[in-house]
N, C-alpha and C positions, 0 to 999 in steps of 0.2 A: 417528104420524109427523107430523113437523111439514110444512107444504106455504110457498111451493112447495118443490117435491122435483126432482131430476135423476131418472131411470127411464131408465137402458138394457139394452138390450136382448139385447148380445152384447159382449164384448170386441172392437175392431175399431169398432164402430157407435156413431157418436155417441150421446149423451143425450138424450131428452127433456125439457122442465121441464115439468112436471103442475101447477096451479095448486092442485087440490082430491082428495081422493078418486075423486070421479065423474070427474074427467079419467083417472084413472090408472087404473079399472079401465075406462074407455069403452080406452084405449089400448091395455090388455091382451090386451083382448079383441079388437082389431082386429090384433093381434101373431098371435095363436092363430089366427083364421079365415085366416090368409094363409100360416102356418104349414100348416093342415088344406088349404088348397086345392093347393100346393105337394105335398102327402102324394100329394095325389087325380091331380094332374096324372103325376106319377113314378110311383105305382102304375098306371095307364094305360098308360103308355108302356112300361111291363115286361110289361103283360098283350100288350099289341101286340108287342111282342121276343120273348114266350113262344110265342103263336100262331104268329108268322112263322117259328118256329126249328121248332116242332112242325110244321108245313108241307111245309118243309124235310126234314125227317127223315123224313114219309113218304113223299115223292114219292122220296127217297135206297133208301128201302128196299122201294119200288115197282119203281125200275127196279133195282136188284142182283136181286129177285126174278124178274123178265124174262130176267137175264142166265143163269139156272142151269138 
């Protein structure tokens, strides 16, 4: 492909212009680790919502067992 190039990234999201190869795969790549960290952050936050719900549900069935 001939450079410069436009590179975007999502519909919605403007373009990049890439000058060279090496621009557009240094950009890809900085796409992807932002993407992985976004991954990391969200899967955290569900393990956090997992645990806090699991919590929840023992102490619920903690105290009905008290109750009987």
């Amino acid at each position: 492909m001939t450079f410069p190039k436009w590179v975007q990234r999502a519909p919605g999201i403007g373009a990049v212009l890439c000058q060279n190869q090496k621009e557009e795969d240094k950009l890809l790549a900085d796409w992807d680790e932002e993407k992985l960290a976004e991954a990391e952050a969200a899967t955290a936050e569900a393990q956090a919502n997992a645990a806090q719900a699991e919590e929840g549900a023992k102490l619920t069935l903690k105290m009905q067992g008290g109750k009987k």
